[in-house]
MARPALO-941100 format. One line per 3 residues: number of its first residue (from 1); their letters; for each residue x, y, z of N, C-alpha, C, O, CB. Coordinates in steps of 0.02 Angstrom, whole numbers, plus 50000, padded with zeros to 5 digits. Each point is the difference from the previous one (the first is absolute). Glycine has a CB too. Example, Ala and Ser with C-alpha at 12.3 -4.5 7.8 and 13.67 -1.06 7.14 Angstrom:
2
1	as	50660,49716,50390,49955,50059,50000,50045,50060,50000,50052,49999,50033,49853,49942,50029  50077,50112,49902,50042,50059,50003,49961,50055,50037,50025,50055,50008,50034,49913,49884
//
This chain:
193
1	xxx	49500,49361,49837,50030,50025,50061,50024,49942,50044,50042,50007,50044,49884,50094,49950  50044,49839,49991,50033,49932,50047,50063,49977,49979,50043,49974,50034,49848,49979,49985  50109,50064,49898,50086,49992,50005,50042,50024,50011,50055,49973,49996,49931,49995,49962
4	xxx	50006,50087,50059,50045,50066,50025,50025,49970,50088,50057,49992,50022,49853,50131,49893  50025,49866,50120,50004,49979,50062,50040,49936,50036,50028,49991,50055,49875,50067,49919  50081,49888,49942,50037,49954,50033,50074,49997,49970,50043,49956,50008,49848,49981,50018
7	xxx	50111,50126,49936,50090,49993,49979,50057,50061,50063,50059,50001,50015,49896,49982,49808  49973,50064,50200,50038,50027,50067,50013,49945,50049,50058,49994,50018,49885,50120,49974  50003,49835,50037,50012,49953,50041,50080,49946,49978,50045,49983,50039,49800,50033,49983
10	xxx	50150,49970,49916,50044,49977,49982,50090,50012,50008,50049,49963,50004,49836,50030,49943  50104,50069,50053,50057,50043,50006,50021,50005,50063,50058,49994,50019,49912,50063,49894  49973,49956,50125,50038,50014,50068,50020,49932,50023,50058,49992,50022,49874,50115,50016
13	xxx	50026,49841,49959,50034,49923,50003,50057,50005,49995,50037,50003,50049,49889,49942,49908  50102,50059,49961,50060,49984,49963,50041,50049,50052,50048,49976,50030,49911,49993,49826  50023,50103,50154,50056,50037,50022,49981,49970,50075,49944,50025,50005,50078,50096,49903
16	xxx	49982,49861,50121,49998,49969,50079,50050,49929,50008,50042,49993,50045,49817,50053,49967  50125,49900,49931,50024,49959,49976,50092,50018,49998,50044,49969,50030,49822,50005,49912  50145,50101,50000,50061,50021,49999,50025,50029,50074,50061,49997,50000,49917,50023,49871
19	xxx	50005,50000,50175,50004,50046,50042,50033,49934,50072,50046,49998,50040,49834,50118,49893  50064,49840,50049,50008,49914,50064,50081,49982,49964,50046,50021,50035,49784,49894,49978  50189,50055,49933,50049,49979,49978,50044,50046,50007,50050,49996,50034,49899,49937,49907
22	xxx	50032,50118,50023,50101,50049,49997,50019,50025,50092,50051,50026,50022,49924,50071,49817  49963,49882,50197,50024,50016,50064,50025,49937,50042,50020,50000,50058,49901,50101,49936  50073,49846,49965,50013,49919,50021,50073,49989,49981,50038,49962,50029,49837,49988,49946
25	xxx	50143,50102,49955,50073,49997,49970,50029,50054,50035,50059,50000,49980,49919,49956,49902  50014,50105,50170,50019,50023,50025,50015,49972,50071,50050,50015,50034,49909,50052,49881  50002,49899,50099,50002,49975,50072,50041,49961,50012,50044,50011,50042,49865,50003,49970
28	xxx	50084,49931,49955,50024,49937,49977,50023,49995,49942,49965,49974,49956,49971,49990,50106  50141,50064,49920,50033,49997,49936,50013,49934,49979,50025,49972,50049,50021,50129,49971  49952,49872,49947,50048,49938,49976,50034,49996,49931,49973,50025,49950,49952,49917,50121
31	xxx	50138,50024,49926,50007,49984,49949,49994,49975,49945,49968,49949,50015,50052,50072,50043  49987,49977,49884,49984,49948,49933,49970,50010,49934,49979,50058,49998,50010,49887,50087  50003,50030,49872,49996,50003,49932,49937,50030,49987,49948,49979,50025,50125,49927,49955
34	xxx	49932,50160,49967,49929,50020,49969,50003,50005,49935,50055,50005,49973,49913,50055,50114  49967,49939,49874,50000,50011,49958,49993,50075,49963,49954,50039,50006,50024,49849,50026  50078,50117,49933,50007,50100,49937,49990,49952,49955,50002,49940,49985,50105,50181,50042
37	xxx	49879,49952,49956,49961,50002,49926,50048,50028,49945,50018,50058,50006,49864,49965,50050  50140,49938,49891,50037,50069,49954,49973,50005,49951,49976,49959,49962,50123,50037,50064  49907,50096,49975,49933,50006,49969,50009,50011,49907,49951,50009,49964,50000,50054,50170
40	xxx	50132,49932,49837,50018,49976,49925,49962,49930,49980,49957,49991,49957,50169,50066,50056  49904,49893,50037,49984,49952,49972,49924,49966,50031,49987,49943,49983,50150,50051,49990  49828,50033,50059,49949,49985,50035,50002,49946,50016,49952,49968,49980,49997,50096,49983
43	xxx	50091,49906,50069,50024,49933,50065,50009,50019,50039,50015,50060,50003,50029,49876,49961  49954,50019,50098,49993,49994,50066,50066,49978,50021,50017,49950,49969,49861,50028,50029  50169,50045,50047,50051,49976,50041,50008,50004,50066,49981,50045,50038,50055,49970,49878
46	xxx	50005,49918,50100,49994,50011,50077,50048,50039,50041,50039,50001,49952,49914,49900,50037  50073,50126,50047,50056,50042,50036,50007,50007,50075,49948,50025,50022,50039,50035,49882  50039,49933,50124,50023,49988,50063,49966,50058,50053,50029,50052,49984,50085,49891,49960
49	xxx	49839,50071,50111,49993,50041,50021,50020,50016,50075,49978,49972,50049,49957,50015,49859  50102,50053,50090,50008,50001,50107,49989,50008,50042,49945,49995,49972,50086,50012,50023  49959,50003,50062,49957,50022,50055,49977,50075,49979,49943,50014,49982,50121,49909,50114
52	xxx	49985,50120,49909,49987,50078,49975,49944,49996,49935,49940,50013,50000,50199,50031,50034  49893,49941,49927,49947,49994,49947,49933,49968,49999,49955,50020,49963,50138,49986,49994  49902,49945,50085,49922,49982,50026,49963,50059,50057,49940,50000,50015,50103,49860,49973
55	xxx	50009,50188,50037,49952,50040,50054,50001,50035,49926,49941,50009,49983,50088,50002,50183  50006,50007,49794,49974,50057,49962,49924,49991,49936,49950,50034,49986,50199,49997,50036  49876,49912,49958,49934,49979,49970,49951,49995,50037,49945,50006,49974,50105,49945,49961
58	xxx	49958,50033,50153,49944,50023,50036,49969,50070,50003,49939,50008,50003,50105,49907,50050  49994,50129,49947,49992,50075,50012,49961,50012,49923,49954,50040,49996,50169,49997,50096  49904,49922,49845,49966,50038,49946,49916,49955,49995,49952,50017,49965,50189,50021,49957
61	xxx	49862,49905,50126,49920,49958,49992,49976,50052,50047,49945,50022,49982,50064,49828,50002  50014,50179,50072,49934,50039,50018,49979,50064,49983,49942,50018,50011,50075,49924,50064  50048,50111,49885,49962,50061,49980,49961,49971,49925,49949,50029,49981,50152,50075,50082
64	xxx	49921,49845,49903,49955,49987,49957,49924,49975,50017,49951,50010,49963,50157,49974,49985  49888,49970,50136,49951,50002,50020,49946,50045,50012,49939,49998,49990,50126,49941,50027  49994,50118,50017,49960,50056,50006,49963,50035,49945,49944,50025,50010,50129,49981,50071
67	xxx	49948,49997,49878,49996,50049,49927,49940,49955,49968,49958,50028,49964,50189,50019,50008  49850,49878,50043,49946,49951,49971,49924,50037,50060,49944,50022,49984,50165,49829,49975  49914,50144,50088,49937,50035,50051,49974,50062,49986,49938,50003,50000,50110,49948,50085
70	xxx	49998,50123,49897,49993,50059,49983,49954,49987,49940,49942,50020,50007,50168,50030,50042  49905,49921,49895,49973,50009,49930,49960,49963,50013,49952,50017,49965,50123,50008,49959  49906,49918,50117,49920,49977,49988,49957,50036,50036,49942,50007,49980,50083,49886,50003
73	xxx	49995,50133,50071,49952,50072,50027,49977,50061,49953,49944,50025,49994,50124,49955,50109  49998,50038,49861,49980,50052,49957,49957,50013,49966,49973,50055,49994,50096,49942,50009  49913,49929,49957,49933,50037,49976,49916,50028,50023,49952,50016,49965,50121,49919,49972
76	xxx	49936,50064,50127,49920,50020,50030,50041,50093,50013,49958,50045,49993,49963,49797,50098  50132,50175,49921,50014,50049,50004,50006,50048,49908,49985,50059,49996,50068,49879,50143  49970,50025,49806,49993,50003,49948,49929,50019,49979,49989,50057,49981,50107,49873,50020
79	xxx	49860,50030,50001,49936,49992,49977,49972,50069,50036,49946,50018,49978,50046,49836,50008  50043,50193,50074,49964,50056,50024,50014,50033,49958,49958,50024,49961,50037,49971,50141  50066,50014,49896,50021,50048,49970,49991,50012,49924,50011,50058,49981,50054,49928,50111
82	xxx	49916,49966,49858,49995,49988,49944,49936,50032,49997,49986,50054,49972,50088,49849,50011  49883,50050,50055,49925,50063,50011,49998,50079,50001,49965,50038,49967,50005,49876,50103  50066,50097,49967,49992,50071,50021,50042,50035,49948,49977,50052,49977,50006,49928,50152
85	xxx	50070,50000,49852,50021,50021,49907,49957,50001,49949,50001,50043,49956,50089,49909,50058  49863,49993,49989,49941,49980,49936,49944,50075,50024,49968,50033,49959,50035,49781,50032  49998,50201,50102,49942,50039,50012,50024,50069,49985,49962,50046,49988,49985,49876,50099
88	xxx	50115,50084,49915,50026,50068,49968,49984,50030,49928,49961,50039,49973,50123,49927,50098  49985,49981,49911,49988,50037,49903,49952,49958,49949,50008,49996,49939,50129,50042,50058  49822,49938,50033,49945,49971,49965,49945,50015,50020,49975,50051,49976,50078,49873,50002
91	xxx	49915,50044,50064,49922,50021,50042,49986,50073,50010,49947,50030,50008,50063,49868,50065  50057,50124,49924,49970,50099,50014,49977,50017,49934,49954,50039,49987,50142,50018,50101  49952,49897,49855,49962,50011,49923,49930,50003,49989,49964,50046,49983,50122,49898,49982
94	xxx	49902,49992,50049,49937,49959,50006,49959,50057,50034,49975,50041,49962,50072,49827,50050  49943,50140,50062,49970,50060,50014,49961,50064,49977,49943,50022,50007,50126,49928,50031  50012,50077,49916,49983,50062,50003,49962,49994,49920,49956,50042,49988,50151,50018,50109
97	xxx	49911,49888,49849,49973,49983,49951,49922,49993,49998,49965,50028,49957,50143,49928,50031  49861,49994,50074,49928,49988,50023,49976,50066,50025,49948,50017,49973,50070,49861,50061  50006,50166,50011,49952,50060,50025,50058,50027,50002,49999,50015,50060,49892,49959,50006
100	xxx	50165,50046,49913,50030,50081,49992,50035,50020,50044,49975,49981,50052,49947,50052,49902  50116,49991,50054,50072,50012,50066,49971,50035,50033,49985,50056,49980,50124,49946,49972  49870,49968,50131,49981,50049,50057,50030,49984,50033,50044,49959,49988,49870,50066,50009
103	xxx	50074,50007,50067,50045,50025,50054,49980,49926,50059,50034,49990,50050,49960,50182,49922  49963,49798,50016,49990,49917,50027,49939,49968,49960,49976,50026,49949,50063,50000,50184  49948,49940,49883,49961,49934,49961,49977,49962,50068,50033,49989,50051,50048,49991,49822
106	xxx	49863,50007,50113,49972,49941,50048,50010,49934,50000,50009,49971,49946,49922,50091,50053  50071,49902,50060,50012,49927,50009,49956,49979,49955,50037,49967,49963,49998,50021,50153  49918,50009,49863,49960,49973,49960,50053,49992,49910,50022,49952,49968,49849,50114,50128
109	xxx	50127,50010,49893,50023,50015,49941,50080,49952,49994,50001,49943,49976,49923,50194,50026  50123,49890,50018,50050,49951,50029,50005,49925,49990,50034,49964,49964,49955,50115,50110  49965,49913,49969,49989,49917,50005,49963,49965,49930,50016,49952,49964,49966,50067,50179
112	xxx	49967,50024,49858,49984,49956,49919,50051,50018,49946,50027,49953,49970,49841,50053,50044  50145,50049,49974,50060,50005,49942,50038,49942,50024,49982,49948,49972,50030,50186,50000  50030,49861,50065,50052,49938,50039,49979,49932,49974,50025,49965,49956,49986,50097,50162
115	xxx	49935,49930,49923,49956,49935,49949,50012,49966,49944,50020,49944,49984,49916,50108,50047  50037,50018,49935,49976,49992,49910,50067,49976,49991,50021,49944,49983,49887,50163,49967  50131,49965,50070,50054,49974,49946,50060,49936,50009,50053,49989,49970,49929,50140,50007
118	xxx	49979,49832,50083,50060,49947,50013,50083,50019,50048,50052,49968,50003,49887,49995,49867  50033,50117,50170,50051,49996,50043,50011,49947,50050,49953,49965,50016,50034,50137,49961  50075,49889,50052,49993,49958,50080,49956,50055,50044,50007,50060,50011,50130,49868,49993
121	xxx	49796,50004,50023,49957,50045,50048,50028,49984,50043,49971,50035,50042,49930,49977,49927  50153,49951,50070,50036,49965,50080,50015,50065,50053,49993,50006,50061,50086,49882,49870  49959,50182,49984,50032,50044,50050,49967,50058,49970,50038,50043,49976,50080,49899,50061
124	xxx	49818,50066,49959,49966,50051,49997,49979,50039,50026,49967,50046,49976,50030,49912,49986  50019,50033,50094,49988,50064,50067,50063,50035,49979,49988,50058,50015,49950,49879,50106  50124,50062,49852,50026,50038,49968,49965,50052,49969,49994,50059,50017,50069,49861,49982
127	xxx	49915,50049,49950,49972,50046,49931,49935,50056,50032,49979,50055,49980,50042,49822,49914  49958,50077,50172,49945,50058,50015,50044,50032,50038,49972,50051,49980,49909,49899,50020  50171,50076,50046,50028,50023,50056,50044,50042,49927,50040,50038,50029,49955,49859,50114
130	xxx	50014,50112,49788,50060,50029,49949,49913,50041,49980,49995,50057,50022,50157,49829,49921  49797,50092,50027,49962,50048,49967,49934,50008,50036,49955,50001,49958,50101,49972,49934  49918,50032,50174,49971,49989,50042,50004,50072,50034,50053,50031,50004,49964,49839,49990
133	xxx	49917,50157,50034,50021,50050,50059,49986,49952,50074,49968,49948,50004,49989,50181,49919  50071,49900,50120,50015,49981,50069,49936,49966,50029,50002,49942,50019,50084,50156,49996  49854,49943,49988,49925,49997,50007,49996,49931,49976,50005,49954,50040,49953,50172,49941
136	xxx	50031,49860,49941,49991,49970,49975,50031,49924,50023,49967,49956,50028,50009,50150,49905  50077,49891,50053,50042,49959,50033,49973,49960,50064,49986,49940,49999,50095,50139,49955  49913,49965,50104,49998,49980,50081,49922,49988,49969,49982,49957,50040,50119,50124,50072
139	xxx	49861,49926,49858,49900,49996,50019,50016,49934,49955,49952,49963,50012,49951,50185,49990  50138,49819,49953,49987,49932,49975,50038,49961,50056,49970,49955,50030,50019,50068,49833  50101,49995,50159,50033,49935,50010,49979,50000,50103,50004,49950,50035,50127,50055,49828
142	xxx	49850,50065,50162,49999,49988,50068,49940,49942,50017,50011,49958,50044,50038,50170,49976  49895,49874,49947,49933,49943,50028,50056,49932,49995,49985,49955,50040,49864,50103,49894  50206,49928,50028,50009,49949,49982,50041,49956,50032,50003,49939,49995,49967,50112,49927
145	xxx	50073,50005,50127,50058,50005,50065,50033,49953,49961,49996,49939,50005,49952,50086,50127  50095,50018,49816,50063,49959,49985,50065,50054,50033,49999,50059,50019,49941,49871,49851  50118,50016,50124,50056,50058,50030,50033,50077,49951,50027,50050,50023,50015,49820,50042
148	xxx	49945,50116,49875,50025,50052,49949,49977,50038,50028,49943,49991,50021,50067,49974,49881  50034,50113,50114,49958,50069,50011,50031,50067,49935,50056,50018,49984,49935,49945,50180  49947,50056,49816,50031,50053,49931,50064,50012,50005,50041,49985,49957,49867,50081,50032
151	xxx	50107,49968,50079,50098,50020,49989,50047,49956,49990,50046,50020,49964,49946,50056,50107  50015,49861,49953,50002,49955,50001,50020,49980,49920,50058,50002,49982,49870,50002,50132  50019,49978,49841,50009,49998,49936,50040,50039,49957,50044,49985,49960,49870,49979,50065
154	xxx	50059,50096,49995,50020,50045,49965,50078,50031,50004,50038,50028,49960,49839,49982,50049  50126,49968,50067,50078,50008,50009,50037,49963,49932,50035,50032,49960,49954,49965,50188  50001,49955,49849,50039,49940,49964,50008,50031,49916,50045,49985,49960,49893,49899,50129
157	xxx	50015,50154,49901,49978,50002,49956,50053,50101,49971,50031,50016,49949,49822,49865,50097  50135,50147,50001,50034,50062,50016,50053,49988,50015,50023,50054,50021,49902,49996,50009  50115,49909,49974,50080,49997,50002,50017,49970,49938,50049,50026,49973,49967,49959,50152
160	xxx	49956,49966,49844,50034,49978,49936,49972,50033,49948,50025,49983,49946,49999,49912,50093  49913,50163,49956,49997,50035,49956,50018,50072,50002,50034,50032,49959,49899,49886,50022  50034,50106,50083,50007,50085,50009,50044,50029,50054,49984,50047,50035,49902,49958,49928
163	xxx	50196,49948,50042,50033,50008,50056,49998,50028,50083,50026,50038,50040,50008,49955,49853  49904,49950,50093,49963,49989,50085,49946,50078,49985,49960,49992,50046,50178,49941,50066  49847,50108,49866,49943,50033,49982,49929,49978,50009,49973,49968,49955,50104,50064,49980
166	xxx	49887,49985,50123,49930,49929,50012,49953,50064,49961,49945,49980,49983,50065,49919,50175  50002,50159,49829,49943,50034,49978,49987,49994,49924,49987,50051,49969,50033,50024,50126  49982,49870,49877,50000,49991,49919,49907,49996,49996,49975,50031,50047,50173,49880,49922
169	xxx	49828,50074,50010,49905,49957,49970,50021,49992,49925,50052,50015,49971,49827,50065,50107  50058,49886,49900,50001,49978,49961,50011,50028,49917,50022,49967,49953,49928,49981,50149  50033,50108,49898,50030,50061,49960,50080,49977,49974,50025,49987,49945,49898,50111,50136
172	xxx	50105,49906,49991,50073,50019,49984,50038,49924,49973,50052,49988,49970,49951,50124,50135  49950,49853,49917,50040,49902,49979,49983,50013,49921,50048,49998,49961,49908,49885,50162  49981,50131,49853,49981,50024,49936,50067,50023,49970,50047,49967,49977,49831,50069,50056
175	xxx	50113,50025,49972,50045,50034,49965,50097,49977,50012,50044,50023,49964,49836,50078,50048  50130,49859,50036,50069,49961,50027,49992,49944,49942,50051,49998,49965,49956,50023,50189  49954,49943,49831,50002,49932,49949,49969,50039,49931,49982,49957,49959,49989,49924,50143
178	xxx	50021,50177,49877,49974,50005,49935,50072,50032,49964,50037,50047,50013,49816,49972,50019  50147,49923,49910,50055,50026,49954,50004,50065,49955,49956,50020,49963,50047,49868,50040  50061,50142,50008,49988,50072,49953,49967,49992,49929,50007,49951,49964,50102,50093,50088
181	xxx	49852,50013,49933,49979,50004,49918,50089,49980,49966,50048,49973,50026,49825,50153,49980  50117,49896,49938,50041,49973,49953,50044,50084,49987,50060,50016,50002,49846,49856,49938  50057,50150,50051,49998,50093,50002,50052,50028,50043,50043,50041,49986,49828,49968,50006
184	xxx	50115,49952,50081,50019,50035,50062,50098,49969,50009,50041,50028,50037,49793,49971,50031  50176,49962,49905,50067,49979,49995,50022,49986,49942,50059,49981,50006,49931,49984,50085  49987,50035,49831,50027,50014,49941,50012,50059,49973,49962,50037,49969,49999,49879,50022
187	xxx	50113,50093,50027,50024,50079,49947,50039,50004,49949,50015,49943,49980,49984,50105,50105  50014,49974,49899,50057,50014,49953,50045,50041,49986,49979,50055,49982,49964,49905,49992  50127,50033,50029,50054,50054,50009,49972,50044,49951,49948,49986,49972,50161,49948,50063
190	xxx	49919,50113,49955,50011,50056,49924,50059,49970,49976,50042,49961,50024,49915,50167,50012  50035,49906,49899,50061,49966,49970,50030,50065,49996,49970,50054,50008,49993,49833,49922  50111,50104,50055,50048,50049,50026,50049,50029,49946,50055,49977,49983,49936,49960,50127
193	x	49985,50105,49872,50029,50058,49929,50040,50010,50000,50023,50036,49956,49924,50015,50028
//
């Protein structure tokens, strides 16, 4: 996880770096020789550049700056969401495989399945706020006064699965990530006399 951290830090550097310069070639255009690339013969040539064309290569150093800042952020927003995909069509497997498709599961149950099987524990108040009842929920995370509140989660969770629907439990994520029998979508035409 430290290399992850120091290649986001890295990035936003680099894109800040792009963002100081292409606004230095915007500000302050000047003229003169750069180096292209062609990319048949993979050599380097030099070519004349003009004021215009230095604000514009400024304009393209800072949305590339920008875009260097966006994508090294992304991955702590990635890594949620990847979780909460893994806590969908996987962990509800896991679940209902260990004790059987109910209508919630306890933080306990939850959390050790999560465990065992090597989910991300970071965004697991997810997984309890998706197969969790409400009760349950508030009597572990309220002693703990963190900011997550069940709707809260679950919102997030009810728009990208059950088009904003918050009344799903854990039943219904079950049966949302379990793949059809083989039965239930293999047919076969008749053949035709």
């Amino acid at each position: 996880m430290r290399v992850k951290s120091n290649k986001g830090i890295a990035g936003i550097i680099l894109g800040i770096l792009f963002i100081v310069a292409g606004g230095f070639f915007i500000a302050l255009p000047t003229a003169g020789l750069v180096l292209h690339h062609d990319a048949e013969s993979g050599r380097y040539f030099p070519e004349w550049m003009s004021k215009g064309g230095s604000r514009i290569y400024g304009f393209v150093g800072v949305v590339l700056g920008t875009g260097l800042i966006w994508l090294a952020r992304w991955p702590r927003w990635g890594a949620q969401r990847s979780a909460i995909e893994d806590y969908v069509w996987s962990l509800s497997q896991e679940l209902s495989r260990h004790f059987g498709t109910k209508k919630y599961y306890s933080v306990e149950e939850v959390s050790r399945i999560a465990g065992e099987s090597g989910y991300k524990m970071a965004y697991i108040a997810y997984a309890h706020a998706m197969f969790c009842s409400r009760a349950d929920f508030d009597a572990y995370y309220d002693p703990l006064r963190v900011a997550c509140t069940y709707d809260g989660l679950r919102g997030v969770i009810a728009r990208r699965y059950f088009d904003g629907a918050r009344g799903f439990d854990a039943a219904t994520v079950v049966r949302l990530a379990t793949r059809p029998r083989e039965e239930e979508y293999d047919f076969h035409q008749g053949a035709e006399g």
